[in-house]
DOTORTOR-381835 format. One record per residue (C-alpha): x, y, z. Coordinates in Angstrom, 1 decimal. Example, Ala and Ser with C-alpha at 12.3 -4.5 7.8 and 13.67 -1.06 7.14 Angstrom:
REM DOTORTOR-381835
> east / north / up
> 12.3 / -4.5 / 7.8
> 13.7 / -1.1 / 7.1
REM end
This chain:
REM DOTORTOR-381835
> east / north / up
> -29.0 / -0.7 / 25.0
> -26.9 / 2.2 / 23.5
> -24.5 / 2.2 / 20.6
> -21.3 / 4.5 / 20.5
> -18.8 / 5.2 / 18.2
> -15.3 / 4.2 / 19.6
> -13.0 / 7.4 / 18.7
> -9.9 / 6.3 / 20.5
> -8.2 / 2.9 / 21.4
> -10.0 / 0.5 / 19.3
> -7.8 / -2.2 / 19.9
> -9.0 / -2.9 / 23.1
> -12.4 / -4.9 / 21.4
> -9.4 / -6.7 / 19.5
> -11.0 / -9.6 / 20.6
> -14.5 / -9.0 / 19.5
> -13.0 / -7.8 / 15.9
> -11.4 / -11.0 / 15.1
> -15.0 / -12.9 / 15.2
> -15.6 / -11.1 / 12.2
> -12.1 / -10.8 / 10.8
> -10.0 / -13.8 / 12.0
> -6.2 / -12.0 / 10.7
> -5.4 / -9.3 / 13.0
> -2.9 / -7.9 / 10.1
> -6.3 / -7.6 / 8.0
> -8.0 / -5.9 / 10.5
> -5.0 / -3.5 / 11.3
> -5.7 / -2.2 / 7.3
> -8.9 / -0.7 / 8.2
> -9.4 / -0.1 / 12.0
> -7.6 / 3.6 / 12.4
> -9.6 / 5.0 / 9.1
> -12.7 / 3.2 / 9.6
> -15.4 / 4.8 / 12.0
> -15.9 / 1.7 / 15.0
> -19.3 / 1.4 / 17.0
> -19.8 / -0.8 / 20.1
> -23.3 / -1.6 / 21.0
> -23.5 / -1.9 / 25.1
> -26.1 / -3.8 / 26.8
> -24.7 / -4.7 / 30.4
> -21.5 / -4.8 / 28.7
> -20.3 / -5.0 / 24.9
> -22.1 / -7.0 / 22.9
> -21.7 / -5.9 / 19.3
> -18.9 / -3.8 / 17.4
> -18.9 / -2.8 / 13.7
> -16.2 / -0.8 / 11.6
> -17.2 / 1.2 / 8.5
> -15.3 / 2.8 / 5.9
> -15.9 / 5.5 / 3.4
> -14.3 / 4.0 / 0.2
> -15.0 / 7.2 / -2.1
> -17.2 / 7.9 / -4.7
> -20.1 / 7.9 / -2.4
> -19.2 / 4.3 / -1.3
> -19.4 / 3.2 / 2.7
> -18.3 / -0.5 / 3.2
> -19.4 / -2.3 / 6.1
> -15.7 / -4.2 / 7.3
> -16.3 / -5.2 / 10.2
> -19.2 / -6.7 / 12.2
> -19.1 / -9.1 / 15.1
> -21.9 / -10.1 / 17.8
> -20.1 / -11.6 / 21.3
> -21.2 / -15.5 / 20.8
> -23.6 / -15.5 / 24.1
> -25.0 / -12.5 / 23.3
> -25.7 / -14.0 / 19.2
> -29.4 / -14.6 / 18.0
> -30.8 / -11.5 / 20.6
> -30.8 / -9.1 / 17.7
> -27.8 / -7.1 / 18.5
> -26.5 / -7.4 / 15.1
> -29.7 / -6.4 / 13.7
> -29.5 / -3.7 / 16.4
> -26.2 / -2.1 / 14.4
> -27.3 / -2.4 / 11.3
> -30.4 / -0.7 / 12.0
> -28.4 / 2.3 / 13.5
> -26.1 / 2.2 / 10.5
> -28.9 / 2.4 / 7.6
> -30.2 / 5.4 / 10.8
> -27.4 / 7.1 / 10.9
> -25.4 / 7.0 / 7.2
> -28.8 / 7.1 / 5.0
> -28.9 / 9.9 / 2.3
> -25.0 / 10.4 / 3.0
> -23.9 / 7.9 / 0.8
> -25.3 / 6.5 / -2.5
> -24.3 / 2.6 / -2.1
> -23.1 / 0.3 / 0.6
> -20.5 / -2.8 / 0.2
> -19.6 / -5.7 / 2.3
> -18.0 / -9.1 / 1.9
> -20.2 / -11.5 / 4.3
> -19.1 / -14.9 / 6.2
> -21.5 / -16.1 / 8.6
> -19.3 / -17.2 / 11.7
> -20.7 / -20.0 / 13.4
> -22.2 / -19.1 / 16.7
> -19.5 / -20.9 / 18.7
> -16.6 / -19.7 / 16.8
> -13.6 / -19.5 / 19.5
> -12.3 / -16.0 / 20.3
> -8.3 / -16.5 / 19.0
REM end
């Protein structure tokens, strides 16, 4: 399992970002300035997008497990890495949360 941060052509998990975010107009809003992880395990199974909002704020907008791949700890896999990775760099953390259910069709 690795996790990587997507610098170019993050469209192309599109399909993975609207599990999370269901309006592809919303998600256009944050993609480009948001930083974008993929966590890979035999393929893609997890994506995020985070945003720096200012004033030492880093919002979590986007975060989306494939539905096979749900209840293997992937998501808790990204997160992990994000409290690893943006801890002491920021001095809170926002994010709106909707629990998809696990069979949620990819639109």
């Amino acid at each position: 399992m690795e996790i990587r941060k997507v610098e170019t052509d993050k469209k192309r998990y599109l399909d993975l970002l609207l599990l999370a975010d269901e309006q592809e107009d919303m998600v256009d809003r944050y993609l480009e300035r948001g930083t974008m992880y993929v966590l890979r395990d035999d393929g893609v199974k997890a994506e995020c997008v985070v945003t720096d909002e200012g004033k030492g704020i880093l919002e979590l907008k986007n975060i989306a497990v494939e539905p096979a791949a749900q209840g293997k700890g992937y998501g808790k896999a990204i997160v992990d890495f994000l409290v690893r990775t943006y801890t002491g760099q920021y001095g809170g953390a926002a994010g709106g949360y909707r629990r998809q259910p696990r069979h949620h069709p990819v639109l």
